[in-house]
C-alpha positions as CSV (number, residue, x, y, z in Angstrom):
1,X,-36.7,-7.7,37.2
2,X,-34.3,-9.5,40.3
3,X,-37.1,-11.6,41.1
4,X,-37.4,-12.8,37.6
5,X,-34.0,-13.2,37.1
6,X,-33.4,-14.6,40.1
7,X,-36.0,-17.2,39.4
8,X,-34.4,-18.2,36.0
9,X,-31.3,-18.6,37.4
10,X,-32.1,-20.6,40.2
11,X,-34.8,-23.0,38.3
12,X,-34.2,-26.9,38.3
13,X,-31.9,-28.3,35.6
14,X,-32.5,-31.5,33.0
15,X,-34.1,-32.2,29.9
16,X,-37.3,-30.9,29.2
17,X,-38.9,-31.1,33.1
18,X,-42.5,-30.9,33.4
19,X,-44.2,-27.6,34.5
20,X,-47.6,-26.7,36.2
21,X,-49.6,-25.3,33.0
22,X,-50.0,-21.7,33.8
23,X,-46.5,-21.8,33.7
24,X,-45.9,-22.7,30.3
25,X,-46.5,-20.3,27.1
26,X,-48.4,-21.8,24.6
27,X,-46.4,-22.6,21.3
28,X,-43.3,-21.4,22.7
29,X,-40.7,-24.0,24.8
30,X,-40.1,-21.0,27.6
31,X,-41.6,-21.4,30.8
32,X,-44.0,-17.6,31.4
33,X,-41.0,-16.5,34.0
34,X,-38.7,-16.2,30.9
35,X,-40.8,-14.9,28.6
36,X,-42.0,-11.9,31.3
37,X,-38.5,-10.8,31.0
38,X,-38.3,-7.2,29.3
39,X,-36.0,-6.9,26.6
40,X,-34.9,-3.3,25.4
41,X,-36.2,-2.2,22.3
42,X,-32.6,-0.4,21.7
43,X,-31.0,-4.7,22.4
44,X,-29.2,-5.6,19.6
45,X,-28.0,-9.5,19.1
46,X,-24.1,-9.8,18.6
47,X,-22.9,-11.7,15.8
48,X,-23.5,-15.3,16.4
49,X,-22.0,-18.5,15.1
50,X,-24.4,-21.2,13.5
51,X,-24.7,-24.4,14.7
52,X,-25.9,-27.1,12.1
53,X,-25.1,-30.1,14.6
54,X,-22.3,-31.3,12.7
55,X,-19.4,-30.2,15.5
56,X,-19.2,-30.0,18.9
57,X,-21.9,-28.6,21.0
58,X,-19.5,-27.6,23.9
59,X,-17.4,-25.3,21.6
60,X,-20.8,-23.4,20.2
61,X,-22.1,-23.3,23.6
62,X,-19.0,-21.5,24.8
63,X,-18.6,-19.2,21.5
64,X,-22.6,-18.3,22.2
65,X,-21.7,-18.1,25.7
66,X,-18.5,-15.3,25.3
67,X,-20.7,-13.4,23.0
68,X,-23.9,-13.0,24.7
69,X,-22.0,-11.9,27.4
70,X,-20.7,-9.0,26.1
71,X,-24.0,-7.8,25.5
72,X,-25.6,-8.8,28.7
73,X,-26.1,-11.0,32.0
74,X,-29.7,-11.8,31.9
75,X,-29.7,-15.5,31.5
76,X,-33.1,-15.5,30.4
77,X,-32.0,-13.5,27.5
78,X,-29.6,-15.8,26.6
79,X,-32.6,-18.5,26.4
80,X,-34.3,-16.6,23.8
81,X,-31.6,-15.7,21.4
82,X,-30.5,-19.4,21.4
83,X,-32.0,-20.2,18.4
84,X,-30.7,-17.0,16.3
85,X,-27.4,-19.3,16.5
86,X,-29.2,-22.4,14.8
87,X,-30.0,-23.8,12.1
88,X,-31.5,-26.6,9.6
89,X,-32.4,-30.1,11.7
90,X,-31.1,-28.3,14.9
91,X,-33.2,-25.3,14.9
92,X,-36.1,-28.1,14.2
93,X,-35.3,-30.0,16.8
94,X,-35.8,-26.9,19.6
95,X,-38.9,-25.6,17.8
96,X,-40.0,-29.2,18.5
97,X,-39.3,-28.9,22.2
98,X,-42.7,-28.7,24.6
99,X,-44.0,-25.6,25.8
100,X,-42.1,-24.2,28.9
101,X,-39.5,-26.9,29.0
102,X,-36.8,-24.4,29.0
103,X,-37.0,-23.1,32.4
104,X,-32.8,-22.1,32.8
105,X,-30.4,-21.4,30.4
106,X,-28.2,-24.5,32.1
107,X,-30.8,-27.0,31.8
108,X,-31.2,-25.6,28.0
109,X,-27.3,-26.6,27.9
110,X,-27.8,-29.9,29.2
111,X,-30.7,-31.1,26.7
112,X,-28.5,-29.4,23.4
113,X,-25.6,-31.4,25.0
114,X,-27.4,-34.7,25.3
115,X,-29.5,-34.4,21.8
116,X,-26.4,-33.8,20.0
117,X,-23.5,-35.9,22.2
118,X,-22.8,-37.5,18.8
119,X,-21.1,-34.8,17.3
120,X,-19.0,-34.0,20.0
121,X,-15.5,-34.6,19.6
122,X,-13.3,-36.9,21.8
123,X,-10.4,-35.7,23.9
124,X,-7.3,-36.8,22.3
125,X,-4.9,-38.7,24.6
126,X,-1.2,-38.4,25.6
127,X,-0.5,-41.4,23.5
128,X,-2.6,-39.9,20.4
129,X,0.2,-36.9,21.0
130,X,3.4,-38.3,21.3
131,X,2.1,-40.2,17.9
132,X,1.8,-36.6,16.2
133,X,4.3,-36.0,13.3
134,X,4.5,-32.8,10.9
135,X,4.0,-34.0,7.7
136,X,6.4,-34.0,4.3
137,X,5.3,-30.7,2.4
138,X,3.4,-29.3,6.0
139,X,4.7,-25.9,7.1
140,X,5.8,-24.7,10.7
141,X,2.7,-22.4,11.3
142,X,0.4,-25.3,10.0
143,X,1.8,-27.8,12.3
144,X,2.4,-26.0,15.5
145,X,-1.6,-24.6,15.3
146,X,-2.1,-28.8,14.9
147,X,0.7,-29.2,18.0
148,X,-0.7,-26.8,20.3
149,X,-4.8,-27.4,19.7
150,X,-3.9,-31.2,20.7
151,X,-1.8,-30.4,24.0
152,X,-5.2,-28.0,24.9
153,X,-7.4,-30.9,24.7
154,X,-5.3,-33.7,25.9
155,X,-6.6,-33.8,30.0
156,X,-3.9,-33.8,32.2
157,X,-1.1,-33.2,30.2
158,X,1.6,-31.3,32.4
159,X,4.0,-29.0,30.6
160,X,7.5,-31.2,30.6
161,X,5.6,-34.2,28.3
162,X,4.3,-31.3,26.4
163,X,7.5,-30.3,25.9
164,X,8.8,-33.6,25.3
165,X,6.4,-34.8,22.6
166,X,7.7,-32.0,20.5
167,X,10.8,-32.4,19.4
168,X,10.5,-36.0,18.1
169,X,6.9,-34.5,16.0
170,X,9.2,-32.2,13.9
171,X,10.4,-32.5,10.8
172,X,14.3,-32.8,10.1
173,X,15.0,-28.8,9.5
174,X,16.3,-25.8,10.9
175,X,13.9,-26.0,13.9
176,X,14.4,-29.4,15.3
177,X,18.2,-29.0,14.9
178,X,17.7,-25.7,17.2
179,X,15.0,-27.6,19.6
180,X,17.5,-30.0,19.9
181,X,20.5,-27.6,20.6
182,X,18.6,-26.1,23.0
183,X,15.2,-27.5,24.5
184,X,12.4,-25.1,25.4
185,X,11.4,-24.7,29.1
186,X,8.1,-23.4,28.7
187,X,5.4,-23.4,25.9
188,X,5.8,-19.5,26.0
189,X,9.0,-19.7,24.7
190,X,8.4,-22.7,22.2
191,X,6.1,-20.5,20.7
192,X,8.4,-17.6,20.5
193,X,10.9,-19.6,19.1
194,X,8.5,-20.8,16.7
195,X,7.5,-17.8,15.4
196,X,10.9,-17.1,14.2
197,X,11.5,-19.8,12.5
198,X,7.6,-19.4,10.6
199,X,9.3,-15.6,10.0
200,X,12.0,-16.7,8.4
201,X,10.1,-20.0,6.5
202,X,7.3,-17.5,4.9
203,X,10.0,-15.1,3.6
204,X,11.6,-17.8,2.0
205,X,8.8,-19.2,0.3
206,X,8.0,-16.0,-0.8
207,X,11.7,-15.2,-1.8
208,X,11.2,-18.3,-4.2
209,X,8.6,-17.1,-5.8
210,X,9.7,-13.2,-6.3
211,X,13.0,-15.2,-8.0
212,X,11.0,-17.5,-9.8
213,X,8.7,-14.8,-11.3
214,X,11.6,-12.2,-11.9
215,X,13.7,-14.9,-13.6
216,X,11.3,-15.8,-15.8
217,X,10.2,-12.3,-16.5
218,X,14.2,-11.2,-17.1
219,X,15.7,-14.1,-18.1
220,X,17.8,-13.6,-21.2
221,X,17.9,-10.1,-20.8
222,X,20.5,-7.4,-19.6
223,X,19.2,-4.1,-17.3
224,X,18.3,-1.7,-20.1
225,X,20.7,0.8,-20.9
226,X,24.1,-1.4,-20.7
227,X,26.9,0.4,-22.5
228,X,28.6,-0.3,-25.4
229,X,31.5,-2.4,-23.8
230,X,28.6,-4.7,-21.9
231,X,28.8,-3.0,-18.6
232,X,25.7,-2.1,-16.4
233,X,24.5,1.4,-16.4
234,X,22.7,2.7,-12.9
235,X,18.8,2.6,-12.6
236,X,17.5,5.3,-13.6
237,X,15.3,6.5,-9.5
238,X,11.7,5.7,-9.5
239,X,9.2,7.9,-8.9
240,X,9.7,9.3,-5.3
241,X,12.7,7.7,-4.9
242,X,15.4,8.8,-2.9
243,X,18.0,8.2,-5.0
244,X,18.4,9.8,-8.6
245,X,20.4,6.9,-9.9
246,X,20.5,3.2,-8.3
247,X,22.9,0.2,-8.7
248,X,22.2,-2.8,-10.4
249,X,21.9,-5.9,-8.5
250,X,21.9,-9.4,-9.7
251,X,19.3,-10.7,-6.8
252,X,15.6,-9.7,-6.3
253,X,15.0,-7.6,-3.4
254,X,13.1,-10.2,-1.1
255,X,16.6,-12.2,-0.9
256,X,18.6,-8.9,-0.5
257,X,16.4,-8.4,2.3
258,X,16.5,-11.6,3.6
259,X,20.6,-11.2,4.0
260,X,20.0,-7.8,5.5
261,X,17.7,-9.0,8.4
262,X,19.8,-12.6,8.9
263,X,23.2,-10.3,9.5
264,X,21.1,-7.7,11.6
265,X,21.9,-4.6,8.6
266,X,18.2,-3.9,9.4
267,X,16.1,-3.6,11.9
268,X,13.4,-6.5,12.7
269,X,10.6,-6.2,10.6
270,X,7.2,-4.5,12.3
271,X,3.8,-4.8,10.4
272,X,2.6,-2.0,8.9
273,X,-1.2,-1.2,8.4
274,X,-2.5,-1.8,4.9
275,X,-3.8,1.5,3.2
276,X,-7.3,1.9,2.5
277,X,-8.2,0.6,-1.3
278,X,-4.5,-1.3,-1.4
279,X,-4.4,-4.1,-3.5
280,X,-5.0,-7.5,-1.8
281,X,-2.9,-9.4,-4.0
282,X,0.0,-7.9,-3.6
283,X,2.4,-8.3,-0.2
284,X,5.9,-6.5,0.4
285,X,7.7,-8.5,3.0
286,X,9.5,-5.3,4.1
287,X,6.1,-3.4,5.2
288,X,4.3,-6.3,6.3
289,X,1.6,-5.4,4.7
290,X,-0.6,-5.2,1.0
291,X,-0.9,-3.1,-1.5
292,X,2.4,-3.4,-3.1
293,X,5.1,-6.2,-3.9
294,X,8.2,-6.6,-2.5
295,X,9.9,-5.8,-6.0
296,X,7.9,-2.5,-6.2
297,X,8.6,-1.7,-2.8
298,X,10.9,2.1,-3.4
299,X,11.2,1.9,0.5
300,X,13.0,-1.2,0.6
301,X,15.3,-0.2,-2.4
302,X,16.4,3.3,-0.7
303,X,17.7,1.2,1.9
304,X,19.2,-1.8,0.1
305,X,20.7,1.5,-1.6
306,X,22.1,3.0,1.6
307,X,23.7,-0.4,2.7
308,X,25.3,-0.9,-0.7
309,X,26.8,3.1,-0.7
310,X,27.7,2.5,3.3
311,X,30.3,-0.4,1.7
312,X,27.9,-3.6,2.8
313,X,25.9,-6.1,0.3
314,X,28.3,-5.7,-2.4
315,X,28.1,-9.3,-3.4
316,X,24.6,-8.5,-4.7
317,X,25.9,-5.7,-6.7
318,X,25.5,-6.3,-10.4
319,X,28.6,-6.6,-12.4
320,X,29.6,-6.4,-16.3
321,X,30.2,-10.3,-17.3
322,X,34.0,-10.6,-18.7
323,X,34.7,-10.7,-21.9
324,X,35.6,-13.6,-23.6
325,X,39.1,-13.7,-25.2
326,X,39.6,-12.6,-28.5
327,X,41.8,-15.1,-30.6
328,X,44.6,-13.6,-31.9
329,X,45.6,-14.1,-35.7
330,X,48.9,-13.9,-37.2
331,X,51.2,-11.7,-36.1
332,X,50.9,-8.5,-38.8
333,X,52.9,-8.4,-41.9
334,X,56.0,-5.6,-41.8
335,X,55.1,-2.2,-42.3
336,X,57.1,-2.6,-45.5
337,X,54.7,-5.4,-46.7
338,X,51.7,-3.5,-46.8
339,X,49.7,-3.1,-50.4
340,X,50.9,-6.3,-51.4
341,X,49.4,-7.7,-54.5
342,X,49.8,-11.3,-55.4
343,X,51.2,-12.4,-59.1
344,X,49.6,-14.8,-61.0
345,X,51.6,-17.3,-63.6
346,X,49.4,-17.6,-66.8
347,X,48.1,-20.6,-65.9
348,X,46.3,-19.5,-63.1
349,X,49.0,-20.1,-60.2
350,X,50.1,-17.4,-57.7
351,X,53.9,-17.6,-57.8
352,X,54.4,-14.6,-55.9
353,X,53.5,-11.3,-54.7
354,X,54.5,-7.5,-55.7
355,X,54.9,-5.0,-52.6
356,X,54.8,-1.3,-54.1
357,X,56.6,1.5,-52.7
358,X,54.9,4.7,-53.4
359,X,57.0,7.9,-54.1
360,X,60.6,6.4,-54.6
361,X,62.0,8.6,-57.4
362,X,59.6,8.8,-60.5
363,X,58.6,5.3,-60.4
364,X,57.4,2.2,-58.4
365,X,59.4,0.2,-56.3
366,X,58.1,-3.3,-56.0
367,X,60.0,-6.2,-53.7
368,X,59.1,-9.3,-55.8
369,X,58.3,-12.7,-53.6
370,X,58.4,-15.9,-54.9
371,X,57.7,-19.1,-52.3
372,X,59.8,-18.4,-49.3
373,X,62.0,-16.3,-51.1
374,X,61.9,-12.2,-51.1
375,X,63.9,-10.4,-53.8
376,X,65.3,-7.3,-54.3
377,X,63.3,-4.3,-55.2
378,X,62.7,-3.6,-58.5
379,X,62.0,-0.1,-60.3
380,X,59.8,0.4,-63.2
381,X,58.2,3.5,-64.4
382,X,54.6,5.1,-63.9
383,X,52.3,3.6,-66.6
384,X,55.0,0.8,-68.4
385,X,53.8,-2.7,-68.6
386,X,54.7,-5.8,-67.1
387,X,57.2,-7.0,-69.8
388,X,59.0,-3.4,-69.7
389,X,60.4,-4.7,-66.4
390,X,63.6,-5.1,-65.9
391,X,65.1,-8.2,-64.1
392,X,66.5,-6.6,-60.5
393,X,70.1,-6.5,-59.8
394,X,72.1,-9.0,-58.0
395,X,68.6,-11.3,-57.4
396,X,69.2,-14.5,-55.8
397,X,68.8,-17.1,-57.7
């Protein structure tokens, strides 16, 4: 098996080289050395990438490459699983290859290379970077995976232009300003730095659209079971909740948590690891994981809870909205007014009213006002008629 191998490995390099005949295999393109190889009955192929020959052939030659390798050395191997990776016009193309013209798994290399140089993408250059800009609506995350592929392919770019190319690429925001404030001495810790900012950038997109969703899903509507005088009763504790009663808040949890983590009330967020069966379309920002929302999460609210008892967050407590003032009437009649009774003229006018006093004597009382003018009681007896009254003493005239 060394000599073989060591044969392979050691065999001339180019594009399809002529060999002596009893060298070749007849319908196959490996010379007999390769084929004489032994492969285990027990070898199992990794999981290879296919190449339809519309990308570059470097990069599936080095994914094929990493692969193989973890499964074995033997180059010769590596000759005959090459095509397990192709497909289409490109799998054609090295079934169409004469019989024992692959003799090494570099000269292989070199004739994919050359047959399908078209596709293989050009090295960008330092002027193509320092051109780069993030675009209007393109995230952080997006743009620095953009940034960083560019500055892997541009040859001979040193760190400081790197570095240098970056700040005038970002858009006006929270980052630049801080790039600017403080410039980043290695790429390390531009991509640290990053990574904070794409932290704080996805919670706030996803923030936006817990509010948007919870606003439109509550909007119009108080927390159920608000008292009588509009005020706010607790939430009654969800299941396996910590709590058996919860205060109201006027935020959704994503930006309570959001304030938490700015003003260090929590703890930096660590991912969790999704349960088994969880429901992929649902994230919680505060587990870092799926399965549930961020709204659902009975974790989060505990805490939020805690914070809010421990005297902190109490601007997103939920309060009773004030009442709005009551307009206030006349000021109420005298006591002595009360069970007035307007009296009419006969034709229909009200020249006055009649205010009765119950139990004085046997009989009514009755003040008599006419206009702006009040005159003195007057007494009549239980059950006599209007004309039996008589006129009061002393009236004003």
């Amino acid at each position: 098996m060394e000599r073989v191998t060591s044969t392979v490995n050691t065999a001339p390099v180019g594009g399809a080289p002529t060999v002596k005949e009893e060298e070749a295999v007849e319908g196959l393109p490996f010379t007999r050395a390769i084929m004489d190889v032994h492969i285990s009955e027990h070898f199992v192929p990794p999981q290879l990438s296919i190449y339809d020959g519309t990308t570059d052939p470097d990069d599936h030659i080095q994914a094929f490459s990493t692969r193989m390798a973890f499964q074995t050395g033997n180059r010769a191997i590596w000759c005959r699983a090459f095509s397990l990776s192709l497909e289409g016009e490109v799998l054609e193309w090295f079934n169409s290859l004469p019989s024992g013209s692959i003799q090494s798994f570099e000269g292989l290399k070199e004739m994919f290379g050359r047959q399908f140089a078209g596709s293989r993408a050009e090295d960008p250059t330092v002027f193509e970077l320092s051109n780069l800009r993030q675009g209007k609506d393109e995230t952080l995350k997006a743009f620095m995976d953009r940034y960083q592929k560019m500055v892997r392919r541009v040859k001979g770019l040193n760190v400081e232009l790197a570095l240098q190319y970056v700040m005038p690429a970002l858009r006006p925001g929270p980052f630049k300003d801080s790039v600017s404030r403080k410039r980043p001495k290695t790429m390390e810790e531009l991509r640290e730095r990053a990574a904070d900012e794409m932290r704080v950038e996805e919670m706030k997109q996803a923030y936006k659209k817990e509010s948007q969703e919870s606003k439109e899903k509550a909007e119009g509507k108080r927390t159920d079971g608000s008292s009588r005088m509009g005020g706010f009763k607790p939430r009654e504790a969800p299941r396996g909740a910590k709590f058996q009663q919860y205060t109201p808040l006027n935020a959704p949890p994503a930006r309570i948590l959001q304030e938490a983590l700015s003003v260090n009330l929590i703890p930096p967020l660590k991912k969790r690891p999704t349960p088994a069966g969880a429901d992929g379309n649902k994230h919680c920002l505060y587990h870092q994981n799926m399965g549930h929302t961020t709204e659902e999460c009975v974790t989060l609210r505990d805490k939020i809870e805690e914070l809010i008892r421990a005297g902190h967050l109490k601007q997103y407590v939920k309060t009773a909205p004030a009442e709005p003032p009551r307009r206030r009437g006349p000021s109420p009649a005298p006591r002595r007014d009360q069970g007035r009774s307007p009296v009419d003229h006969s034709d229909g006018r009200t020249i006055g009213r009649i205010t009765k006093t119950e139990g004085v004597g046997v009989g009514v009382a009755a003040t008599i006002a006419i206009g702006q003018y009040e005159g003195e009681s007057i007494r009549y007896l239980a059950g006599s008629r209007a004309g039996d009254r008589r006129p009061p003493l002393g009236s004003a005239t």
